[in-house]
C-alpha positions in Angstrom: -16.1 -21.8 -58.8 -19.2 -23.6 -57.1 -21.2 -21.1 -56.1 -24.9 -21.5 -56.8 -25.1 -17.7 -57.5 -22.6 -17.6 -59.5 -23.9 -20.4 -61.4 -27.8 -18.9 -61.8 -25.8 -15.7 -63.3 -24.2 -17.4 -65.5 -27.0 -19.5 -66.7 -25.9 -23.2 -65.4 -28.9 -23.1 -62.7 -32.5 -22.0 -64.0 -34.1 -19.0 -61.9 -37.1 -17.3 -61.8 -35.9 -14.1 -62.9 -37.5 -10.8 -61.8 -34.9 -7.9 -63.0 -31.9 -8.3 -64.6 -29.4 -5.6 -65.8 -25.5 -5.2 -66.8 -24.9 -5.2 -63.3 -27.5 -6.9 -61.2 -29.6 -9.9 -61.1 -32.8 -10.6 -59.0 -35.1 -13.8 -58.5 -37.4 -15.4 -56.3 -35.7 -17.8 -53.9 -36.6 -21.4 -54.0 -37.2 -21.6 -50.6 -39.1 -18.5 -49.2 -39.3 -17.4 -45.8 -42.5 -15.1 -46.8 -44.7 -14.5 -49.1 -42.3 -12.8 -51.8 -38.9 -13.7 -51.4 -36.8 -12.2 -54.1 -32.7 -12.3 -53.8 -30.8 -9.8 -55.5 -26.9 -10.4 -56.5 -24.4 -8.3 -57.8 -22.8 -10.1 -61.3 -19.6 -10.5 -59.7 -18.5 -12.8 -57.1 -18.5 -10.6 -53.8 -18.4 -12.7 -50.3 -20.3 -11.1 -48.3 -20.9 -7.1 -47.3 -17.4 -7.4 -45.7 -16.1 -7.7 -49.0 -17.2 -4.6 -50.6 -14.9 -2.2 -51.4 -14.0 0.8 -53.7 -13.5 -1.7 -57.2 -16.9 -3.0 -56.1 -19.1 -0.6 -54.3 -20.9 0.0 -57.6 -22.7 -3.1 -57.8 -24.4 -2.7 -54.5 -25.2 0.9 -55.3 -26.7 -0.1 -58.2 -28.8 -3.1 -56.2 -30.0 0.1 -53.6 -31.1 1.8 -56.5 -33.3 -0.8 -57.9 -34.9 -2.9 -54.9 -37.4 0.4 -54.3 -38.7 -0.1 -58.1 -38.3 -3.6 -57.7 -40.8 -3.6 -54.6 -43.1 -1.7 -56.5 -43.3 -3.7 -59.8 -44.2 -6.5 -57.4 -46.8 -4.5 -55.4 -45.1 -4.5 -52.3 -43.6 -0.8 -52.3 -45.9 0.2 -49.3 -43.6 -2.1 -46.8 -41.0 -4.8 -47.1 -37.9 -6.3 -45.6 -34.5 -6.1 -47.1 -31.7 -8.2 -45.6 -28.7 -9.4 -46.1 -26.8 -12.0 -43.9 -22.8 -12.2 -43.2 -21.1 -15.0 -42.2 -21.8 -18.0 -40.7 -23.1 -16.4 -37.2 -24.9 -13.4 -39.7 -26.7 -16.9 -41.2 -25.3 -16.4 -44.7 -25.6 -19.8 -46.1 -24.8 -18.9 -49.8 -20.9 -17.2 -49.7 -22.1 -14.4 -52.4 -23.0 -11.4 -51.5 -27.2 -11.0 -51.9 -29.7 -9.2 -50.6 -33.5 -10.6 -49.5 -36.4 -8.5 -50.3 -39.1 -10.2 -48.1 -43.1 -8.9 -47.8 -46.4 -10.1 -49.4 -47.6 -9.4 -45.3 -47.1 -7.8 -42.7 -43.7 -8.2 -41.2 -43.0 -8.5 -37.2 -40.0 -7.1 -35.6 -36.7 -9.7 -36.1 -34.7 -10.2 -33.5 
């Protein structure tokens, strides 16, 4: 498979690593569009939100469940972004499911 996410689970790409666990993996992305820019990926290959489904739908529970603790290990629990992109007209550039937790400022309205 040649995905990059993929690959930075696995261990074939460095990453700067923030949480890790059986089922979930978070870093900071190498190209950040604020001041913290962590992504968060599920261990298994997953599309996009389209593919979740009932096999599945654990991982991104489990992602839910650990971006609030996540925000506040990095100091940012009193406001943050979290997005996630699908498809080409979503802007998903990377074809594996992930989430962006953006803050580190104050964050205007996106639209």
């Amino acid at each position: 498979m040649d995905c990059i996410f993929c690959k930075i689970i696995a261990g074939e790409l460095p990453s700067k690593k923030v949480y890790e666990d059986e089922k979930i993996l978070a870093f900071h992305d190498i190209a950040p569009a604020a001041p913290l820019h962590i992504i968060v990926v599920p261990k298994i290959h997953v599309e996009s939100l389209n593919g979740v489904d009932a096999g599945n739908i654990d991982y991104v529970s489990e992602i839910c469940l650990k971006i609030p603790g996540i925000a506040r290990e990095l100091k940012i629990a009193d406001g943050y972004r979290v997005v996630t992109n699908i498809g080409d007209d979503g802007g998903q550039t990377v074809k594996h499911l992930h989430f962006h937790i953006l803050g580190g400022r104050k964050l205007g309205f996106m639209g």
